[in-house]
C-alpha positions as a Markdown table, in Angstrom:
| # | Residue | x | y | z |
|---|---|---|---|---|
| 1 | Unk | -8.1 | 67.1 | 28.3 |
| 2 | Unk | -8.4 | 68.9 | 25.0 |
| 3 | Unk | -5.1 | 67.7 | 24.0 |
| 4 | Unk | -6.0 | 64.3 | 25.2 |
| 5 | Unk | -9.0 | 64.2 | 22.8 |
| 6 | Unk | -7.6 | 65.4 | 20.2 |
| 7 | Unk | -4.2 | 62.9 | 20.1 |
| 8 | Unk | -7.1 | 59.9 | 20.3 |
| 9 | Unk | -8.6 | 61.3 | 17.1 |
| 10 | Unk | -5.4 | 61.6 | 15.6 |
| 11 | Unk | -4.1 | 58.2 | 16.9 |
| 12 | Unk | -8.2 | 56.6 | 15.1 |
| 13 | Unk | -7.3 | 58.9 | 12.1 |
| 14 | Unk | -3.7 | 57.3 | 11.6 |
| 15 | Unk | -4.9 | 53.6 | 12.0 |
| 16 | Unk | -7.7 | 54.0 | 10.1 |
| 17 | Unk | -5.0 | 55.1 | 7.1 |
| 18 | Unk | -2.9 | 52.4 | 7.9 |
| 19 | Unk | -5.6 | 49.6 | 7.4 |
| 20 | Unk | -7.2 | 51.3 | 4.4 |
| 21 | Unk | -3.1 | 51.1 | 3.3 |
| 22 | Unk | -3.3 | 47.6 | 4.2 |
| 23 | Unk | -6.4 | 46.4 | 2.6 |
| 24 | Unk | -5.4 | 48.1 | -0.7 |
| 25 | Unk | -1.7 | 46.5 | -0.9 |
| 26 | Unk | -3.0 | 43.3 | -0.3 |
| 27 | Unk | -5.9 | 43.7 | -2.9 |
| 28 | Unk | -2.8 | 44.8 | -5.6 |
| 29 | Unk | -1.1 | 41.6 | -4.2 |
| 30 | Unk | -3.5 | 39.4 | -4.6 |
| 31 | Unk | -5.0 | 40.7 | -8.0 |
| 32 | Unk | -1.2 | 40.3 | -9.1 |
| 33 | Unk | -0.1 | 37.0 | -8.3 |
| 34 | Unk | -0.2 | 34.3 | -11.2 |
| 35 | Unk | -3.4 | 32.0 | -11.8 |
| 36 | Unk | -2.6 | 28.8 | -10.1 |
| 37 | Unk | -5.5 | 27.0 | -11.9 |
| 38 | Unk | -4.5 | 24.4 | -14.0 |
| 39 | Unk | -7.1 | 22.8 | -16.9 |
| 40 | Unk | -4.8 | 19.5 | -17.7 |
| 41 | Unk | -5.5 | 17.3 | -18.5 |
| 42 | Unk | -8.1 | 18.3 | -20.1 |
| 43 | Unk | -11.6 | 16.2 | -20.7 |
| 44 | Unk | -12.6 | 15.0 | -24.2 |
| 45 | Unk | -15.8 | 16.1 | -23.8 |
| 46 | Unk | -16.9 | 18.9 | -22.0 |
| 47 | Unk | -20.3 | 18.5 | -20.0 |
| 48 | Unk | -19.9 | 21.2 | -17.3 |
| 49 | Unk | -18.2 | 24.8 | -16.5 |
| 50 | Unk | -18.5 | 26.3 | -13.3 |
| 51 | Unk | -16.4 | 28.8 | -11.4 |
| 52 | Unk | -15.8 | 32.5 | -10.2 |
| 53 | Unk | -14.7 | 35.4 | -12.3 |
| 54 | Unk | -14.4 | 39.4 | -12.2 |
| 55 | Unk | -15.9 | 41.8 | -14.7 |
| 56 | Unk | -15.5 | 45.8 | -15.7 |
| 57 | Unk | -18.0 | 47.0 | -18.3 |
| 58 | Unk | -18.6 | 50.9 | -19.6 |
| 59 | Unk | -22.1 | 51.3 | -20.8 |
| 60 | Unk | -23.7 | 54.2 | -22.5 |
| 61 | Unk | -24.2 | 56.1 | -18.8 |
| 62 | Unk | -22.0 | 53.9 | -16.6 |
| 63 | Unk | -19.4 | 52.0 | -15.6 |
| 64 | Unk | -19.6 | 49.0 | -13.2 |
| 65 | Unk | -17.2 | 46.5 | -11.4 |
| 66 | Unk | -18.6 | 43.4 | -10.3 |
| 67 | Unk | -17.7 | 39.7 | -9.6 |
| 68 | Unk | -19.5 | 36.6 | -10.6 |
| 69 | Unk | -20.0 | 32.9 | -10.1 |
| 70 | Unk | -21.2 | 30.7 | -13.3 |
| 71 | Unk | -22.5 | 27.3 | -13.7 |
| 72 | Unk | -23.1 | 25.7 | -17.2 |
| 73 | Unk | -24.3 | 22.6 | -17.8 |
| 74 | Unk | -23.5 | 22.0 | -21.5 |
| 75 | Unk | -25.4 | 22.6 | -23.5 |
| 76 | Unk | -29.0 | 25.2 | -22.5 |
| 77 | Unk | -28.6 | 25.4 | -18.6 |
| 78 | Unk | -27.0 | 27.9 | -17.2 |
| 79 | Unk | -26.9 | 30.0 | -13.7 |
| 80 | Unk | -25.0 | 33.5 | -12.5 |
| 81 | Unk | -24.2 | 35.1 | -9.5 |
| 82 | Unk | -23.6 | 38.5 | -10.0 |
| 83 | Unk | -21.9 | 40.2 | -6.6 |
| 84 | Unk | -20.2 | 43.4 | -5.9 |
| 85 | Unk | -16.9 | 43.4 | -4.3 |
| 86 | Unk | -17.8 | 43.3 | -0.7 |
| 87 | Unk | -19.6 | 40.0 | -1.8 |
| 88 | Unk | -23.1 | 41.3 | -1.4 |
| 89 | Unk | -25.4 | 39.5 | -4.0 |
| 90 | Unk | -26.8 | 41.7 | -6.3 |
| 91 | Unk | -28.9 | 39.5 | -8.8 |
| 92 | Unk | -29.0 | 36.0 | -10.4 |
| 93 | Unk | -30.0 | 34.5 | -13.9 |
| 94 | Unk | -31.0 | 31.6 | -14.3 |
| 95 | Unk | -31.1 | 30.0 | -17.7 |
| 96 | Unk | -33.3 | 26.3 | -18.5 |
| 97 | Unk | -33.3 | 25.5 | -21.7 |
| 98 | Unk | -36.1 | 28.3 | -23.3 |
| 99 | Unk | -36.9 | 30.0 | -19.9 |
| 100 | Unk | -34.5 | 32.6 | -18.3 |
| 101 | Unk | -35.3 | 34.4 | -15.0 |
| 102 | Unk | -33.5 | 37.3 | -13.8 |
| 103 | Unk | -33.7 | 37.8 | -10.0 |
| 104 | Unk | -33.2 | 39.9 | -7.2 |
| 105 | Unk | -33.2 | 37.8 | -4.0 |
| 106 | Unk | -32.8 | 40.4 | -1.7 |
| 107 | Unk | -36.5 | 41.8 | -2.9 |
| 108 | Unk | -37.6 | 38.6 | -3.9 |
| 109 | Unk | -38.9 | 39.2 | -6.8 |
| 110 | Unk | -38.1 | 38.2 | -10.6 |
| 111 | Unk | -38.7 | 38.9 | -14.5 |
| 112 | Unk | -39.2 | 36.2 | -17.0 |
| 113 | Unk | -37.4 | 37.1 | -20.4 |
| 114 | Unk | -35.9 | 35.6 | -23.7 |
| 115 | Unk | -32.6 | 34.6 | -23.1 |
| 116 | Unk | -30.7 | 37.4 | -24.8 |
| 117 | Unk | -32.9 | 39.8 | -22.9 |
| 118 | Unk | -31.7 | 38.3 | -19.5 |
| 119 | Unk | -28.0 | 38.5 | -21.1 |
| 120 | Unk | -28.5 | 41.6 | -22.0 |
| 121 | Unk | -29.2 | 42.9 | -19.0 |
| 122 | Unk | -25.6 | 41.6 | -17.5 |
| 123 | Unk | -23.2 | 41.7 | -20.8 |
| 124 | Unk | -24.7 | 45.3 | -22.5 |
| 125 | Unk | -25.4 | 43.8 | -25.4 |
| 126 | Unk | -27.6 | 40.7 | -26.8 |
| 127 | Unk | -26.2 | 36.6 | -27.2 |
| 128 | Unk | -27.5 | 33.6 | -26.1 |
| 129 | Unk | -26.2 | 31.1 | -24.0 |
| 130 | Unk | -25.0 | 28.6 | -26.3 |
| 131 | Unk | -22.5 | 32.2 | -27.2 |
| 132 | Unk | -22.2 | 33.3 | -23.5 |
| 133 | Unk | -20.5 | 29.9 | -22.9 |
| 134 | Unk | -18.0 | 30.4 | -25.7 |
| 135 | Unk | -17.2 | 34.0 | -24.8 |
| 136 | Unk | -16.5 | 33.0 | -21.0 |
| 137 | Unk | -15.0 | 30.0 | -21.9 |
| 138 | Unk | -12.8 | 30.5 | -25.4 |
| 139 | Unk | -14.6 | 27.5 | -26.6 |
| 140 | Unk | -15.9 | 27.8 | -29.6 |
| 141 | Unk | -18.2 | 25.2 | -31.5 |
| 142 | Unk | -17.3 | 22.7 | -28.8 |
| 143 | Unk | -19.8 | 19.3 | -28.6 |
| 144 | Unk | -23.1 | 18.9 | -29.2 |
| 145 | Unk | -23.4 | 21.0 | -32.1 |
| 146 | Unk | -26.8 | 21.6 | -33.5 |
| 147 | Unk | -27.9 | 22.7 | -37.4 |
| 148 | Unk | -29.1 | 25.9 | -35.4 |
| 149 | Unk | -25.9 | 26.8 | -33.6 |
| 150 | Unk | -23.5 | 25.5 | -37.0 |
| 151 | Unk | -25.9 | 28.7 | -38.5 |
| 152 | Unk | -24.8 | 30.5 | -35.4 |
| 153 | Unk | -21.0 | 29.9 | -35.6 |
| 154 | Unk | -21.3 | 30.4 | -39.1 |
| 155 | Unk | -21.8 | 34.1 | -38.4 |
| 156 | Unk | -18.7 | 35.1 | -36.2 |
| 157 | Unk | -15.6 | 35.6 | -37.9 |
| 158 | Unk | -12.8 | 34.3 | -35.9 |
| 159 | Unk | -9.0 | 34.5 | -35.5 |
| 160 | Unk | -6.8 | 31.5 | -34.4 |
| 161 | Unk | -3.2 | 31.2 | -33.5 |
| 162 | Unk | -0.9 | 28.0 | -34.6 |
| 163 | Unk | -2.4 | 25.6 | -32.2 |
| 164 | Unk | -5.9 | 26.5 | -33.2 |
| 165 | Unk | -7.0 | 28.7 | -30.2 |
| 166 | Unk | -9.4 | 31.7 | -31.0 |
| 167 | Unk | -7.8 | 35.1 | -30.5 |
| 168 | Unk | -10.3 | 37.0 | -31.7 |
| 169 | Unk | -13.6 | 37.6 | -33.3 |
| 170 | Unk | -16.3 | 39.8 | -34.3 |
| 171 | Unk | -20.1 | 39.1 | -35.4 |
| 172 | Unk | -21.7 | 42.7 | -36.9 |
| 173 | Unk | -20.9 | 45.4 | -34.1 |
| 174 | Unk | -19.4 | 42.9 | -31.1 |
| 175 | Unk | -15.6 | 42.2 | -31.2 |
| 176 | Unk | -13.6 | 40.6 | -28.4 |
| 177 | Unk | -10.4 | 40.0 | -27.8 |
| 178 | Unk | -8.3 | 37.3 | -25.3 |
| 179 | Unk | -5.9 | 38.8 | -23.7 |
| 180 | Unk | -4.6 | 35.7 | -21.6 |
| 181 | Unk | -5.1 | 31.9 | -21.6 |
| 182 | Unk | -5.3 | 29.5 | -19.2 |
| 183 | Unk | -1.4 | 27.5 | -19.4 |
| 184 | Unk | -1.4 | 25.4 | -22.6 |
| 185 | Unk | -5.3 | 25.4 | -23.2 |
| 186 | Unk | -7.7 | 27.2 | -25.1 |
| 187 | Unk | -9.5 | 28.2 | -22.2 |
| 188 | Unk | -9.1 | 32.2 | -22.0 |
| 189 | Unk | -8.4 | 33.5 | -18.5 |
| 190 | Unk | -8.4 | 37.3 | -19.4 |
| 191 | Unk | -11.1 | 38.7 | -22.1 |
| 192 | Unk | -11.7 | 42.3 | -23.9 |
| 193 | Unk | -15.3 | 43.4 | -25.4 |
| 194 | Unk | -16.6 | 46.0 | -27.2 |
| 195 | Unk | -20.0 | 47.1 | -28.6 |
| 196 | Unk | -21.7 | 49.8 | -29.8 |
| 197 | Unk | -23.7 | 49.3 | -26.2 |
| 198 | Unk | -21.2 | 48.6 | -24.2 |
| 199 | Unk | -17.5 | 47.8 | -23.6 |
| 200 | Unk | -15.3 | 46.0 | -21.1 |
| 201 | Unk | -13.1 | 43.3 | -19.6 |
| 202 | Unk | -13.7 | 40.1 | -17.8 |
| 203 | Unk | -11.3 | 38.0 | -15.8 |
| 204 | Unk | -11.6 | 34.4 | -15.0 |
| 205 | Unk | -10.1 | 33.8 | -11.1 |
| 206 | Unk | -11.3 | 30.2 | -11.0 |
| 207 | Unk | -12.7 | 27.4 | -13.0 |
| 208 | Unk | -13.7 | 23.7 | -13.0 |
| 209 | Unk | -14.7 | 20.9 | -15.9 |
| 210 | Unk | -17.1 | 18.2 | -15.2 |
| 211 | Unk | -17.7 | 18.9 | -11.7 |
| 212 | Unk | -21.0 | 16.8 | -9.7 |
| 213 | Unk | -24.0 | 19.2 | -10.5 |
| 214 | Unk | -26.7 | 19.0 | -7.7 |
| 215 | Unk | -29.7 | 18.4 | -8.6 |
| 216 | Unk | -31.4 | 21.8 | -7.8 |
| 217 | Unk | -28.7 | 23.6 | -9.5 |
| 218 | Unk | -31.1 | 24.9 | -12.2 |
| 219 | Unk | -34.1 | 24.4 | -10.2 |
| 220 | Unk | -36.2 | 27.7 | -10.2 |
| 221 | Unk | -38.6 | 26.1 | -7.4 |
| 222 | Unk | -38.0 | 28.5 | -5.3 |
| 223 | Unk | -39.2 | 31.4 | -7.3 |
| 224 | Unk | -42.8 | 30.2 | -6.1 |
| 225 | Unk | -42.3 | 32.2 | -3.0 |
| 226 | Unk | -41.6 | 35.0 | -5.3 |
| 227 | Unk | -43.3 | 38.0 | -7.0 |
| 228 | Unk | -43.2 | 38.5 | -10.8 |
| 229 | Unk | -42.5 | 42.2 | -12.1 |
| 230 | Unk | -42.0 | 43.3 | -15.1 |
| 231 | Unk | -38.1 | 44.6 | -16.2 |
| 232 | Unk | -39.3 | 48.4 | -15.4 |
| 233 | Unk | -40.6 | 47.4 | -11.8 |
| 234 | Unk | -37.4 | 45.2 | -11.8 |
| 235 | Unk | -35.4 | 48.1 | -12.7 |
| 236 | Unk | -36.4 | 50.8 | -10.4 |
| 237 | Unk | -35.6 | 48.4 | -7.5 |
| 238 | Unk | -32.3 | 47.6 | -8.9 |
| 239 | Unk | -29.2 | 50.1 | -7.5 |
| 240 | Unk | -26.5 | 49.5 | -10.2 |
| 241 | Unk | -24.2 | 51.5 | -7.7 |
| 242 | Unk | -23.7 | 48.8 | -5.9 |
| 243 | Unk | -21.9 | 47.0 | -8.3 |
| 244 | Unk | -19.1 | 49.6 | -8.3 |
């Protein structure tokens, strides 16, 4: 009987290895095979980006790994989905034009903050939106250019290759790097940061121009059925650990 027992455990033991095996090969695979996504032709003007991407950051005290969804409507709306990689929600921001919210819907609650602050809060370090977009994105002073943000642009030092796509840049203390573009676009796929704050590496998986934007994309209706805390009530409910 005792044997019996004891060749079930091993026989749970072995196939437990085997799909922990599995799971991990086909992450590798998968993580490995070529972006499919294709950006041609591309649009004249830009009035939307939207899709799904993966990000690694080092702060002072931690390191995460997380995944996110993105939606901007070009060029002061703006909406992320921050997830770890089981898929479980962790937070969202939500950006409309001056007001940004950063929420946690399992507790449904949410803090009001200036836009970098919200940013901040996901990135390490502090930009606004109007930057965000061009840091995700690898466009940089694209339409709709304001005296405000020309002051803005004004302030990052860029490097371009031959065909005018930005390799590099730094503004004071932030620096980033691309380290892959989307096929014969300025679009970068593959992005490294660094900051005094906080250092990393994001990875775009998918992404879409000028897609149909519902209407209640950017609507922050529903934050009526929610509490307001402030970012240190915020924080003690957040468990960054589950990002990792």
């Amino acid at each position: 009987m005792k044997e019996h027992l004891g060749c079930r455990r091993n026989s749970q033991v072995i196939k437990m290895l085997l799909f922990i095996s599995v799971f991990f090969c086909l992450s590798f695979f998968v993580n490995c095979i070529p972006s499919r996504v294709s950006l041609l032709p591309l649009p004249s003007k830009i009035d939307s980006i939207e899709g799904y991407a993966s990000i690694r950051i080092t702060g002072e005290q931690e390191k995460t790994r997380s995944k996110f969804s993105f939606l901007f409507h070009l060029p002061n709306q703006g909406r992320i989905e921050v997830s770890n990689w089981f898929g479980k929600t962790l937070y969202q921001i939500v950006i409309v034009e001056k007001s940004a919210f950063f929420v946690l819907p399992s507790k449904r609650v949410y803090w009001q903050g200036e836009e970098e602050e919200i940013i901040q809060k996901f990135l390490g370090f502090r930009v606004n939106l109007y930057e965000m977009i061009s840091f995700l994105s690898g466009q940089w002073g694209w339409n709709d250019i304001t005296a405000e943000r020309e002051v803005w642009l004004e302030s990052w030092n860029l490097e371009k290759d031959e065909k005018g796509r930005v390799l590099a840049g730094q503004r004071e203390d932030l620096f980033f790097e691309v380290q892959e573009f989307f096929k014969d676009t300025p679009f970068a796929r593959a992005l490294i940061f660094r900051h005094p704050l906080s250092r990393g590496r994001h990875k775009v998986l998918k992404i879409k121009l000028n897609q149909p934007i519902k209407k209640e994309a950017f609507s922050v209706a529903f934050l009526e059925k929610f509490k307001e805390k402030s970012w240190a009530e915020i924080e003690k409910m957040f468990d960054k650990s589950d990002e990792n």
